[in-house]
PDB file of the backbone (N, CA, C, O) and the ligand in Angstrom, with CONECT records:
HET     ZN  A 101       1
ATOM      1  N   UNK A   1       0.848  -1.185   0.000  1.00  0.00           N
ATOM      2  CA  UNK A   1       0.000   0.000   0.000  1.00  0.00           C
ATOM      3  C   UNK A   1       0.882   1.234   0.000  1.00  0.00           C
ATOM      4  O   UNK A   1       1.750   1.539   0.818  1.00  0.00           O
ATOM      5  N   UNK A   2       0.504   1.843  -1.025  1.00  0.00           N
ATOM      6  CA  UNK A   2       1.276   3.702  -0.763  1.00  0.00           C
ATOM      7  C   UNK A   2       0.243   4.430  -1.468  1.00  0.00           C
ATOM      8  O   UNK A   2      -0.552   4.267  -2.394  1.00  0.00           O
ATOM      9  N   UNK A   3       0.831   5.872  -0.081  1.00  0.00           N
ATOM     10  CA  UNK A   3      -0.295   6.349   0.001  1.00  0.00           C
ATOM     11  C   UNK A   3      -0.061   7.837  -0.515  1.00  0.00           C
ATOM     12  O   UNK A   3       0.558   8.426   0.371  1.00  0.00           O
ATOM     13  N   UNK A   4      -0.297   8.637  -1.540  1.00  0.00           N
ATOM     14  CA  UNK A   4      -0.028   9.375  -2.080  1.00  0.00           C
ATOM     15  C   UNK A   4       0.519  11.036  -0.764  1.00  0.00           C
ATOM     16  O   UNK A   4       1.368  11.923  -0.857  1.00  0.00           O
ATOM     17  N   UNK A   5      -0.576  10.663   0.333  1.00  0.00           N
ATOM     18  CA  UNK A   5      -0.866  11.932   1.568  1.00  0.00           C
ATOM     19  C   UNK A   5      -1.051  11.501   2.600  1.00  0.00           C
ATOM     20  O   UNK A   5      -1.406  10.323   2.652  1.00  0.00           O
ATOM     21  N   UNK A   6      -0.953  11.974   3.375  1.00  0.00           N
ATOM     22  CA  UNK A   6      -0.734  11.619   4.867  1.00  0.00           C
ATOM     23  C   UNK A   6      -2.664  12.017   4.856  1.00  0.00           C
ATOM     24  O   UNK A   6      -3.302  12.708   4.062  1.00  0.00           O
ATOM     25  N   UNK A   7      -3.205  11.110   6.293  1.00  0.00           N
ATOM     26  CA  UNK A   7      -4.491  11.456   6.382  1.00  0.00           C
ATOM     27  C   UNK A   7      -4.848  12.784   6.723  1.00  0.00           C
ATOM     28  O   UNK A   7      -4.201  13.482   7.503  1.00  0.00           O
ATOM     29  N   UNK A   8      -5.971  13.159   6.082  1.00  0.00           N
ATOM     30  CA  UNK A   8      -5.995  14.888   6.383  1.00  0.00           C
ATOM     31  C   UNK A   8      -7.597  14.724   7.599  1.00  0.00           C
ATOM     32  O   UNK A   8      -8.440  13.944   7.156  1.00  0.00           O
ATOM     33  N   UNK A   9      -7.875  15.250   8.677  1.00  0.00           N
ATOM     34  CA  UNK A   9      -8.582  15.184   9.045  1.00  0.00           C
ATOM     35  C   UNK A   9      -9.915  16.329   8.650  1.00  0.00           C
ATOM     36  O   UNK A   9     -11.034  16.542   9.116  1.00  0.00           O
ATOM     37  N   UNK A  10      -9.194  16.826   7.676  1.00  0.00           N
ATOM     38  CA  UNK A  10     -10.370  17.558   7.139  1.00  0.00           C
ATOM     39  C   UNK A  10     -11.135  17.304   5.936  1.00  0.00           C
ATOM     40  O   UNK A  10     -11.875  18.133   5.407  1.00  0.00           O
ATOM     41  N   UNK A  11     -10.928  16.128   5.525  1.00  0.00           N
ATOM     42  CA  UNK A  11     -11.646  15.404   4.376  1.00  0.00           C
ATOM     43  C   UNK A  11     -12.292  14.254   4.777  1.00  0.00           C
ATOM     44  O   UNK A  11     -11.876  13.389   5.548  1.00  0.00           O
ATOM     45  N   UNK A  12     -13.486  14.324   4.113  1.00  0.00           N
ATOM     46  CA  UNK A  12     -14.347  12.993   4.266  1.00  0.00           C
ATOM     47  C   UNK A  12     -14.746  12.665   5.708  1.00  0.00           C
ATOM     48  O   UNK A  12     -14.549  11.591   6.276  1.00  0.00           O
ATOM     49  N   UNK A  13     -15.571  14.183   6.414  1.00  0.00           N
ATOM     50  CA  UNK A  13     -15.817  13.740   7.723  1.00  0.00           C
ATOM     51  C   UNK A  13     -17.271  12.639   7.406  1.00  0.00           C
ATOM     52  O   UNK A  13     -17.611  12.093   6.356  1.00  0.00           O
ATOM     53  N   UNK A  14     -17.672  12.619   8.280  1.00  0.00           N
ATOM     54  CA  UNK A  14     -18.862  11.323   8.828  1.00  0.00           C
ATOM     55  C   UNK A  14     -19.896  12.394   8.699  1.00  0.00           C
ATOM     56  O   UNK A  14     -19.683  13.579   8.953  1.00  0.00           O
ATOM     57  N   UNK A  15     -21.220  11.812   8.218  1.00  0.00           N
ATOM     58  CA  UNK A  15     -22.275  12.518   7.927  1.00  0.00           C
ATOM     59  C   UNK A  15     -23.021  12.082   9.318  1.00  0.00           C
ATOM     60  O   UNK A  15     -23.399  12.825  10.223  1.00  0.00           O
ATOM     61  N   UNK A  16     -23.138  10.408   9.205  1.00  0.00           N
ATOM     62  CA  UNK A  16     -23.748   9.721  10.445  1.00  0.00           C
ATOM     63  C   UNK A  16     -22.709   9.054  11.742  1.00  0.00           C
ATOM     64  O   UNK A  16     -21.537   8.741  11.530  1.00  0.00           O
ATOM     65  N   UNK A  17     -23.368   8.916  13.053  1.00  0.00           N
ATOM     66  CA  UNK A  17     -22.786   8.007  13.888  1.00  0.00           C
ATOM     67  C   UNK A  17     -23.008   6.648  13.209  1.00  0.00           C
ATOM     68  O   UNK A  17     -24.031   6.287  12.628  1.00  0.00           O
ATOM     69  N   UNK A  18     -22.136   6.120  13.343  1.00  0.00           N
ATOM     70  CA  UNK A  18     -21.613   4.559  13.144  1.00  0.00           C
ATOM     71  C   UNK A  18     -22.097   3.714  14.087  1.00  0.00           C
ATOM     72  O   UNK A  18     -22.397   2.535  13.899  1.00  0.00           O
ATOM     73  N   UNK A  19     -22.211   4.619  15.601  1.00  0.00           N
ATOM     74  CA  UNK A  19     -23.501   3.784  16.283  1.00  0.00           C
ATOM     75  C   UNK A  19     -24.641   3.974  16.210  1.00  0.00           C
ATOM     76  O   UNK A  19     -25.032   2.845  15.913  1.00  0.00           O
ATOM     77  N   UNK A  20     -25.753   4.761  16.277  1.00  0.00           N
ATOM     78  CA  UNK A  20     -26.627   5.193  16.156  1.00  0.00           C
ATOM     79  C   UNK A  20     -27.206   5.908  15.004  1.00  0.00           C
ATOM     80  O   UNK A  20     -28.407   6.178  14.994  1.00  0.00           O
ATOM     81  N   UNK A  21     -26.578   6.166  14.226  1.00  0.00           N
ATOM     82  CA  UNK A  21     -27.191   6.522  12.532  1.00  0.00           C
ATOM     83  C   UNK A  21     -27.268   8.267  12.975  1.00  0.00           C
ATOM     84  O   UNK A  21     -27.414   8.991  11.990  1.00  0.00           O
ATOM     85  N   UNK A  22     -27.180   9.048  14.422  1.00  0.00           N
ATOM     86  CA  UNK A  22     -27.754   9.888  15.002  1.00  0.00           C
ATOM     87  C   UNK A  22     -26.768  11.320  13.684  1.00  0.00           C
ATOM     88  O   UNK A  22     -25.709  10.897  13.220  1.00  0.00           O
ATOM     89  N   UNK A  23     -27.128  12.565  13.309  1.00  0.00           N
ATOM     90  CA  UNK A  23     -26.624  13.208  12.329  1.00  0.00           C
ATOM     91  C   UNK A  23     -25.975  14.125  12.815  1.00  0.00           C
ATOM     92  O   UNK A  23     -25.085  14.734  12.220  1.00  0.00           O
ATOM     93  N   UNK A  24     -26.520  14.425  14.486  1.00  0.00           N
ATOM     94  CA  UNK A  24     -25.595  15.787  15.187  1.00  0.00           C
ATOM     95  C   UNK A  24     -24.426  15.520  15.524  1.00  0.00           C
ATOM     96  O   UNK A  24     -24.244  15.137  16.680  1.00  0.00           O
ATOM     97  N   UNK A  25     -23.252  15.650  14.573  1.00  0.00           N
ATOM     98  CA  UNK A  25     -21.814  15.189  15.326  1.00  0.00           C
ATOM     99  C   UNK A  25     -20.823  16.752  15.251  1.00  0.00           C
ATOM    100  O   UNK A  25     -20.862  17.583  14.344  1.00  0.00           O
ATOM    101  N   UNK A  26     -20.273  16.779  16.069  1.00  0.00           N
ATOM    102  CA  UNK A  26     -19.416  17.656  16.024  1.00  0.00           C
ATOM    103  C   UNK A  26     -17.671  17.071  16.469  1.00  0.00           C
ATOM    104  O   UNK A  26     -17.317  15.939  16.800  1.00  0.00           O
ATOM    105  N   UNK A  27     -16.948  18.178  16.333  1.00  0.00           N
ATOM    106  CA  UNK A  27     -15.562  17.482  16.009  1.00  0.00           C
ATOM    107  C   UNK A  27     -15.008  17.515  17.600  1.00  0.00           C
ATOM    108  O   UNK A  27     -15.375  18.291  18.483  1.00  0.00           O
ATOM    109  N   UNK A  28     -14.159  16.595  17.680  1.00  0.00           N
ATOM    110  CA  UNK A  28     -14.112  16.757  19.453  1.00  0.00           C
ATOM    111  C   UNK A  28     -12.057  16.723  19.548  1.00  0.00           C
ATOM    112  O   UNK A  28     -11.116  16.403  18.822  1.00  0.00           O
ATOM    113  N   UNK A  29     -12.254  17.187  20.700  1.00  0.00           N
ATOM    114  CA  UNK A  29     -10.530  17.123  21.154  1.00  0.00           C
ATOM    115  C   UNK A  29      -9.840  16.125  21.261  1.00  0.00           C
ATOM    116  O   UNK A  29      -8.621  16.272  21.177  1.00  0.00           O
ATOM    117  N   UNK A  30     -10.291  15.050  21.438  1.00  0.00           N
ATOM    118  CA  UNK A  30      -9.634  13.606  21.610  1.00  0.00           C
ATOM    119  C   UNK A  30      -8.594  13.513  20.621  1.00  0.00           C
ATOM    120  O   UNK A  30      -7.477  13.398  21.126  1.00  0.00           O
ATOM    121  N   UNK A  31      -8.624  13.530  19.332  1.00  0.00           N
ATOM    122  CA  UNK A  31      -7.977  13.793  18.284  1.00  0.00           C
ATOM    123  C   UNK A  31      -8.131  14.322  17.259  1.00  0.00           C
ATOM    124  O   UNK A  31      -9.282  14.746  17.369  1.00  0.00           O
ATOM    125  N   UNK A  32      -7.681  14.693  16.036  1.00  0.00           N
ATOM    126  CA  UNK A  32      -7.697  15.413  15.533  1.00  0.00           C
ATOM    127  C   UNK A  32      -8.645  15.051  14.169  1.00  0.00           C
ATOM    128  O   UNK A  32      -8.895  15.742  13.181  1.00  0.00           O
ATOM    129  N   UNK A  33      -9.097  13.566  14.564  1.00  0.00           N
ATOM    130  CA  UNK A  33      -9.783  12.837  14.347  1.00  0.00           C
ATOM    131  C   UNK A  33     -11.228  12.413  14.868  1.00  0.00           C
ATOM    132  O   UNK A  33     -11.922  11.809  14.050  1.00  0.00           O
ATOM    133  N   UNK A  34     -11.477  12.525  15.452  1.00  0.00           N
ATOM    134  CA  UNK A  34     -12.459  12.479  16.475  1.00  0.00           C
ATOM    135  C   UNK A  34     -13.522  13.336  16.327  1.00  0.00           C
ATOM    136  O   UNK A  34     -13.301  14.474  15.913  1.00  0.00           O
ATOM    137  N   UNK A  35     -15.095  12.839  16.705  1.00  0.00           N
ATOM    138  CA  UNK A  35     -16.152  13.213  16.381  1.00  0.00           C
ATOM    139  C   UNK A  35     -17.067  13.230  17.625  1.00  0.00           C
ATOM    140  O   UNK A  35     -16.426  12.690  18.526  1.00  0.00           O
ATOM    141  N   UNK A  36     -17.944  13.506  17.950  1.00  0.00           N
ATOM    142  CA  UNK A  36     -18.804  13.539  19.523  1.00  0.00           C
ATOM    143  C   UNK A  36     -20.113  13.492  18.753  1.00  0.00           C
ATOM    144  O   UNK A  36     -20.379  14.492  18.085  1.00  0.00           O
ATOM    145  N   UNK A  37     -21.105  12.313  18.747  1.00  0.00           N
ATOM    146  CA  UNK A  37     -22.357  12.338  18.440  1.00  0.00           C
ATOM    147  C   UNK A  37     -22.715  12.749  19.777  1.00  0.00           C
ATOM    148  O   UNK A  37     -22.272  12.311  20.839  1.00  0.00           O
ATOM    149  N   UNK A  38     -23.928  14.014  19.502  1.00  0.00           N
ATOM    150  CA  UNK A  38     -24.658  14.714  20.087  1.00  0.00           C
ATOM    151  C   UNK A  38     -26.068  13.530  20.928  1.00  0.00           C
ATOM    152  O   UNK A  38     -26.593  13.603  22.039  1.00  0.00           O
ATOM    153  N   UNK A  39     -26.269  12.543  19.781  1.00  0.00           N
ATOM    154  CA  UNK A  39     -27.173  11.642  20.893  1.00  0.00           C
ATOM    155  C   UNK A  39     -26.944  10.722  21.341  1.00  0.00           C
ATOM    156  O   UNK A  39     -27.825  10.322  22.102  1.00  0.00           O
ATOM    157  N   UNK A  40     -26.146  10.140  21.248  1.00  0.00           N
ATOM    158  CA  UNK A  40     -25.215   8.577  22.085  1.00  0.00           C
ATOM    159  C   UNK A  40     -24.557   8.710  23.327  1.00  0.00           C
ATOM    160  O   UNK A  40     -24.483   8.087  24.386  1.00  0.00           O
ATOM    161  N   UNK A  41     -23.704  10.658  22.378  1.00  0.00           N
ATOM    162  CA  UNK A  41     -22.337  10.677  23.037  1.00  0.00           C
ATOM    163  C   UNK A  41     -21.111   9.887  23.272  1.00  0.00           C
ATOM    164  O   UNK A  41     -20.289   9.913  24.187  1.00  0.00           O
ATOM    165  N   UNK A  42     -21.253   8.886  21.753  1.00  0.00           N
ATOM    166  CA  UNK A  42     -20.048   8.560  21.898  1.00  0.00           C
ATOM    167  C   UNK A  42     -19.360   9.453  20.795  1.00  0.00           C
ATOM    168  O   UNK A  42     -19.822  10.104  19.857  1.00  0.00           O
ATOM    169  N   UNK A  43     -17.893   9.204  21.330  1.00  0.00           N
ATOM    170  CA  UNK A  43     -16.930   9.767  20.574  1.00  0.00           C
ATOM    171  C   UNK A  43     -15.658   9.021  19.906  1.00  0.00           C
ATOM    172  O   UNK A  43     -14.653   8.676  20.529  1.00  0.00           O
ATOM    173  N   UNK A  44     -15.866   8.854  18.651  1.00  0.00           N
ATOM    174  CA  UNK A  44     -15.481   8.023  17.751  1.00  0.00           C
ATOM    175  C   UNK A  44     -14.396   8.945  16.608  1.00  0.00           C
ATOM    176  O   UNK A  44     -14.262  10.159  16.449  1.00  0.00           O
ATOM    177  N   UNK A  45     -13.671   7.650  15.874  1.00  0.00           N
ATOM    178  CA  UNK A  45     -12.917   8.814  14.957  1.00  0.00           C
ATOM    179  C   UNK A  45     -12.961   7.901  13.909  1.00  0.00           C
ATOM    180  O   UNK A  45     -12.911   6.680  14.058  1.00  0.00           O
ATOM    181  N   UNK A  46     -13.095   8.737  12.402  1.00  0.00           N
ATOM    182  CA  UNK A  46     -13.416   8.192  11.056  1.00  0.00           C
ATOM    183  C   UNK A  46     -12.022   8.571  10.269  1.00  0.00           C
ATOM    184  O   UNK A  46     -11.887   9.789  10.153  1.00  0.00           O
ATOM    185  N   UNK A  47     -11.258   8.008   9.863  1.00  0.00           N
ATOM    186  CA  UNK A  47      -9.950   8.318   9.286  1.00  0.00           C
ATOM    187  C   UNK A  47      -9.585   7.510   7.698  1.00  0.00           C
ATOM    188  O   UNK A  47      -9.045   6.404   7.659  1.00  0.00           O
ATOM    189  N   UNK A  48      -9.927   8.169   6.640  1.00  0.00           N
ATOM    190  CA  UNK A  48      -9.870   8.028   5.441  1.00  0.00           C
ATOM    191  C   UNK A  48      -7.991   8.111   5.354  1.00  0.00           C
ATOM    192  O   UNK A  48      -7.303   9.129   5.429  1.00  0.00           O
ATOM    193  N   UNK A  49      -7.504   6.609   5.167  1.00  0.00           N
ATOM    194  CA  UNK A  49      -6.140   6.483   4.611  1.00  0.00           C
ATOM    195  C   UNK A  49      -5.961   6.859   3.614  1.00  0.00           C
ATOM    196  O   UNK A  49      -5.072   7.709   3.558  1.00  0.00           O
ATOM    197  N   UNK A  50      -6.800   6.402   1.999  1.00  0.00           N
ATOM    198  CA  UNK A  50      -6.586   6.808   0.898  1.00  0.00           C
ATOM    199  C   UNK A  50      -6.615   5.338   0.029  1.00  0.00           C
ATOM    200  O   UNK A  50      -6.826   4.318   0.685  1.00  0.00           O
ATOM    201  N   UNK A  51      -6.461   5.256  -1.038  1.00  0.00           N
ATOM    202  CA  UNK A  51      -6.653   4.041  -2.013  1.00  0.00           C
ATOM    203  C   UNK A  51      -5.333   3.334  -1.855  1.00  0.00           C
ATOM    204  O   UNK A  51      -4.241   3.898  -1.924  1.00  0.00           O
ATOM    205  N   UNK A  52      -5.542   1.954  -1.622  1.00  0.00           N
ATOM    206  CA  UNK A  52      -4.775   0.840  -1.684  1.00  0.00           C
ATOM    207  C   UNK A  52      -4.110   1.150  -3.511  1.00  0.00           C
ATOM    208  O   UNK A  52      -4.457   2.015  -4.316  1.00  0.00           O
ATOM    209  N   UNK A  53      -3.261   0.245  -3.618  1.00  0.00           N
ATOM    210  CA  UNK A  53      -2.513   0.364  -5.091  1.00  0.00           C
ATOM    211  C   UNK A  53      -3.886  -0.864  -5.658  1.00  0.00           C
ATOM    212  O   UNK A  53      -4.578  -1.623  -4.980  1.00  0.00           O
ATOM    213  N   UNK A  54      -3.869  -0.719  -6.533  1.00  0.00           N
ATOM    214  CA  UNK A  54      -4.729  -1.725  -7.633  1.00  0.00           C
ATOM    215  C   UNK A  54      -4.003  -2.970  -8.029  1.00  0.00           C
ATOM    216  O   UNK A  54      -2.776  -2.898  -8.103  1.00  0.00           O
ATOM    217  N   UNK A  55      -4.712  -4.314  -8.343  1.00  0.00           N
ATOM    218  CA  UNK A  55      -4.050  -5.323  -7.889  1.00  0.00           C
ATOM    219  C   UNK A  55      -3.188  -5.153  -9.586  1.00  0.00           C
ATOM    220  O   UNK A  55      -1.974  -5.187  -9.791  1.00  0.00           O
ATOM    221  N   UNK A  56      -4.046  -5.013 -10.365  1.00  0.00           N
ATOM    222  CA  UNK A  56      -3.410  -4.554 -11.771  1.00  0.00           C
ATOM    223  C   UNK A  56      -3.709  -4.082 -12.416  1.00  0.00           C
ATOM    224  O   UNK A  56      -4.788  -4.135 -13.006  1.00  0.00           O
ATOM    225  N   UNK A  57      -2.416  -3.112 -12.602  1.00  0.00           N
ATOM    226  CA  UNK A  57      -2.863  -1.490 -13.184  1.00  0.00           C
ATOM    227  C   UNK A  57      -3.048  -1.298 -14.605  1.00  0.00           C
ATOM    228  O   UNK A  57      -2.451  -2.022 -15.402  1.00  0.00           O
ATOM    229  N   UNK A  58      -3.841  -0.363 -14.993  1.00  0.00           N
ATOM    230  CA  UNK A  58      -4.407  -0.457 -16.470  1.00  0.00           C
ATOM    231  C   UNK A  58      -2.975  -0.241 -17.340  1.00  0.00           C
ATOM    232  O   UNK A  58      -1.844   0.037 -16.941  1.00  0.00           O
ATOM    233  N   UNK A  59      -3.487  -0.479 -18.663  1.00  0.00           N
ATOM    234  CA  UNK A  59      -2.306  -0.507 -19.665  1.00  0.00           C
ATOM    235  C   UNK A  59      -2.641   1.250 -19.850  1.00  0.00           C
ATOM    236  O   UNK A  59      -3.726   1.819 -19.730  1.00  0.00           O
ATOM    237  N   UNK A  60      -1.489   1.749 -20.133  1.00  0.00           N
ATOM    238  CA  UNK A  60      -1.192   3.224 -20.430  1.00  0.00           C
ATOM    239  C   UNK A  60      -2.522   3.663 -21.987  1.00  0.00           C
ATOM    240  O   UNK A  60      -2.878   3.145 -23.045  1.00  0.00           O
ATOM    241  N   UNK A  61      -2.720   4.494 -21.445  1.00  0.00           N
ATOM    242  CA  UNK A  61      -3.687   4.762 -22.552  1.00  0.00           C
ATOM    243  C   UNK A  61      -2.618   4.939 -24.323  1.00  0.00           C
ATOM    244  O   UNK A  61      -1.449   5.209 -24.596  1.00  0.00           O
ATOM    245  N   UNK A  62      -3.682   4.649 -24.997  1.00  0.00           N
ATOM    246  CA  UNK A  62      -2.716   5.149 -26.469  1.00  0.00           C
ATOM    247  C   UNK A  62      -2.589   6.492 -27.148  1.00  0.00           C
ATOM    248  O   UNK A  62      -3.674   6.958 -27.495  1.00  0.00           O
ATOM    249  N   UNK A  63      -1.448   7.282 -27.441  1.00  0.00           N
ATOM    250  CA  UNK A  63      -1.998   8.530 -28.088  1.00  0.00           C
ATOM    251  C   UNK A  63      -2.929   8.419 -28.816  1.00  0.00           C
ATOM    252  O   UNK A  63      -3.316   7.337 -29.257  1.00  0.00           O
ATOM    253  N   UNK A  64      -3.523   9.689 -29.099  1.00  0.00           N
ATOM    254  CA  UNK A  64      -4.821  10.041 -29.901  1.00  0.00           C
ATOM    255  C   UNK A  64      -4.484   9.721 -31.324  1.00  0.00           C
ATOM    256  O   UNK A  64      -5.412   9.212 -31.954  1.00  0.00           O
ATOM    257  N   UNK A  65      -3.180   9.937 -32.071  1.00  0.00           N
ATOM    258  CA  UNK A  65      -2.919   9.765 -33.335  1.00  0.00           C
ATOM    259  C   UNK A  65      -2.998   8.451 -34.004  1.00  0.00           C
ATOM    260  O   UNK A  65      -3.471   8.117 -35.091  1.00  0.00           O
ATOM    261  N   UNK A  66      -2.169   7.533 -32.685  1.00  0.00           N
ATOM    262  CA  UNK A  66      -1.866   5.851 -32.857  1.00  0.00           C
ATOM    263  C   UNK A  66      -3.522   5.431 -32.185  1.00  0.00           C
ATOM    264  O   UNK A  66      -3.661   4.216 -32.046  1.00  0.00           O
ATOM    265  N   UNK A  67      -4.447   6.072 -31.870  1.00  0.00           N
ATOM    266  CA  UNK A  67      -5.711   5.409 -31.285  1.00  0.00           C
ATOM    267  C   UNK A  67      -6.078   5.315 -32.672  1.00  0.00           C
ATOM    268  O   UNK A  67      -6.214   4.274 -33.314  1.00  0.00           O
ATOM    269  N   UNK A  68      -6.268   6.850 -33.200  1.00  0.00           N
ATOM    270  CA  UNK A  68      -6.859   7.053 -34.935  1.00  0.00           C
ATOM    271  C   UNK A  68      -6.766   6.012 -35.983  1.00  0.00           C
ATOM    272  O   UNK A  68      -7.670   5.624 -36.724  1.00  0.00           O
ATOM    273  N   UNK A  69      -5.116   5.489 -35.913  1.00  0.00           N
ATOM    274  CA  UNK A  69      -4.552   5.071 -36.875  1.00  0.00           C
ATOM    275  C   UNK A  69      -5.238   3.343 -36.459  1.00  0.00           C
ATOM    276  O   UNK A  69      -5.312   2.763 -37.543  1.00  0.00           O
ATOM    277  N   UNK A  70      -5.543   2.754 -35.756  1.00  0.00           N
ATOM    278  CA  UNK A  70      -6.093   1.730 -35.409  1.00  0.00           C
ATOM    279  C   UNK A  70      -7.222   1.481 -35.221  1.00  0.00           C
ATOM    280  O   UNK A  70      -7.414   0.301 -34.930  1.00  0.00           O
ATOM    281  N   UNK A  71      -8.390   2.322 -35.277  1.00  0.00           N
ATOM    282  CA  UNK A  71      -9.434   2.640 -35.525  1.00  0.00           C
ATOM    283  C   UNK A  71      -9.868   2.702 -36.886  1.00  0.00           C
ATOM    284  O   UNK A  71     -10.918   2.216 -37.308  1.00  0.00           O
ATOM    285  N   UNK A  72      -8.885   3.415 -37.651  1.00  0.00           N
ATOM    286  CA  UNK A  72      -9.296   3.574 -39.175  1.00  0.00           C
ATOM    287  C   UNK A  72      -8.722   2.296 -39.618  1.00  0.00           C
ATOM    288  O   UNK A  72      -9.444   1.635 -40.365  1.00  0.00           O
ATOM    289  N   UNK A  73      -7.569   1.809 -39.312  1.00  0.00           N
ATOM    290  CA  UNK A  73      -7.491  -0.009 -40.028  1.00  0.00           C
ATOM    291  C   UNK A  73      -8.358  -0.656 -39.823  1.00  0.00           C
ATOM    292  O   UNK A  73      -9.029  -1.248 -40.668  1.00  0.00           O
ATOM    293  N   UNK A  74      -8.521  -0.663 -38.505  1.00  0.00           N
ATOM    294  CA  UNK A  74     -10.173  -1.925 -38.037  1.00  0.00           C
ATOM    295  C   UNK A  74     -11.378  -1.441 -38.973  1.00  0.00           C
ATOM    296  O   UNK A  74     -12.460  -2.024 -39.044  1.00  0.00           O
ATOM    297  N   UNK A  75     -11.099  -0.520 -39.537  1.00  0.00           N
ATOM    298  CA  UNK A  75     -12.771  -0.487 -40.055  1.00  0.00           C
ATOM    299  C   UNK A  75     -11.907  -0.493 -41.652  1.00  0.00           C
ATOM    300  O   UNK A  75     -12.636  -0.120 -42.572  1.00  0.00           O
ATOM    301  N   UNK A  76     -11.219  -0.673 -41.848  1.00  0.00           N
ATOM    302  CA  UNK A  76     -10.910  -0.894 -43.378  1.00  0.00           C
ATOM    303  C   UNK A  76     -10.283   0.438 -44.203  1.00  0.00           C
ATOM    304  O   UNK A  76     -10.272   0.555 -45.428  1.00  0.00           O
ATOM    305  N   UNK A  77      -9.807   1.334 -43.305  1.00  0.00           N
ATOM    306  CA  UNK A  77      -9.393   2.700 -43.664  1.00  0.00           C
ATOM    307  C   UNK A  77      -8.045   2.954 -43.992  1.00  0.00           C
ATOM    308  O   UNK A  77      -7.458   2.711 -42.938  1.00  0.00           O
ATOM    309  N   UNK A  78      -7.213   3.296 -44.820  1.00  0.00           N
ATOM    310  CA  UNK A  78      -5.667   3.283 -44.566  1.00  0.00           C
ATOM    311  C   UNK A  78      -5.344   5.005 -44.794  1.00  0.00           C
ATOM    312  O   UNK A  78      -5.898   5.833 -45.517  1.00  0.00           O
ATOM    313  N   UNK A  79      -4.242   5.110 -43.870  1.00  0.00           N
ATOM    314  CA  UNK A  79      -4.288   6.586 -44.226  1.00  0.00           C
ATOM    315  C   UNK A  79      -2.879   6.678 -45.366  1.00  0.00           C
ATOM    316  O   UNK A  79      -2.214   5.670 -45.603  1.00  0.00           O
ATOM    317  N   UNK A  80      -2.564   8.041 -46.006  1.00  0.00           N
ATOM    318  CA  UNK A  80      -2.015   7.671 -47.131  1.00  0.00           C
ATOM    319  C   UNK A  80      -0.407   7.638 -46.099  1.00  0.00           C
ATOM    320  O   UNK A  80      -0.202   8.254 -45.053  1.00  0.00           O
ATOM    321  N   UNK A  81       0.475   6.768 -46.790  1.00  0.00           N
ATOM    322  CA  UNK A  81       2.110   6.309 -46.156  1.00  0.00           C
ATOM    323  C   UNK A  81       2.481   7.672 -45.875  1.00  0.00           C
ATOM    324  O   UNK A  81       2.419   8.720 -46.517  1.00  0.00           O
ATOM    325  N   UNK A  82       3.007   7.254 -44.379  1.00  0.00           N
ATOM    326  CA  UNK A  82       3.431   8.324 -43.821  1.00  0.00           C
ATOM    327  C   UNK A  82       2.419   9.171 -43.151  1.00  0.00           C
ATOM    328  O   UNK A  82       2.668  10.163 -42.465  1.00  0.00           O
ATOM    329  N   UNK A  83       0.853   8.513 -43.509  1.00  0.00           N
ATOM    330  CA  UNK A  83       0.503   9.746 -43.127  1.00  0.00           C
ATOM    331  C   UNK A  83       0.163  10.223 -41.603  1.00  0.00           C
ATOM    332  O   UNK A  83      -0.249   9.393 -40.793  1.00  0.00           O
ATOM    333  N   UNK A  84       0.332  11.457 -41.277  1.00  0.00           N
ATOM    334  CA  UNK A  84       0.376  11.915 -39.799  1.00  0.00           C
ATOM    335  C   UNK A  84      -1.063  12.505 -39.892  1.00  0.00           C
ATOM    336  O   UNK A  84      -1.536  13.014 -40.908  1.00  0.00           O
ATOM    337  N   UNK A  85      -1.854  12.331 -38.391  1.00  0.00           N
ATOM    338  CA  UNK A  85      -3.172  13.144 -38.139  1.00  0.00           C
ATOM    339  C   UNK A  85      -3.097  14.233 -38.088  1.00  0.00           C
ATOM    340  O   UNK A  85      -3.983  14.911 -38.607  1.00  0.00           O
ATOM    341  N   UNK A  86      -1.706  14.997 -37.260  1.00  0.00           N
ATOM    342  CA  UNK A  86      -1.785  16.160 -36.996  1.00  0.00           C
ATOM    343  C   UNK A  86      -0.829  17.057 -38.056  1.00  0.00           C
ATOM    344  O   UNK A  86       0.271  16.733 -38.504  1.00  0.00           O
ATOM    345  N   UNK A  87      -1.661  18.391 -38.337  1.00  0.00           N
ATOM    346  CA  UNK A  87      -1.152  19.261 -39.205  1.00  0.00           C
ATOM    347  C   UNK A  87      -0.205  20.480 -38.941  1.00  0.00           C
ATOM    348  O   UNK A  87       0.170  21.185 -39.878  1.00  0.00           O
TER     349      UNK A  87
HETATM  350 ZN    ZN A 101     -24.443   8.195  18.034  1.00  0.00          ZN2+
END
């Protein structure tokens, strides 16, 4: 796993308690992380690490010119030798 950022505690707070579904949360001192539902009263912390690496990563996209040029063969198109898309 790598992680592009360190966790920011100011992204992706909690809409709901995780115990109680309850919506009044406010941010509490415990950490910098940390949340205080207003009807439980518990105080919990929600901490977004960030995306795991992908088990396998896509193939690099193709330029737009070499996408063209393989697009127009598959359909039966040839462009004239040599020829370039861009002018
Ligand atoms: Zn709660």
């Amino acid at each position: 796993m790598s992680l592009r950022r360190k966790p920011n505690p100011n992204r992706n707070h909690p809409l709901f308690c995780p115990y109680c579904a309850g919506e009044v949360l406010f941010p509490n001192e415990e950490t910098e992380f940390a949340w205080l539902c207003a009807d439980c009263t518990r105080v919990f912390e929600v901490k977004y690490h960030g995306q795991d690496d992908p088990v396998t990563r896509p193939a690099a996209a193709k330029s737009t010119s070499q996408a063209l040029k393989e697009s127009l063969a598959r359909h039966g198109h040839q462009l004239p030798e040599g020829g370039d898309t861009q002018q």
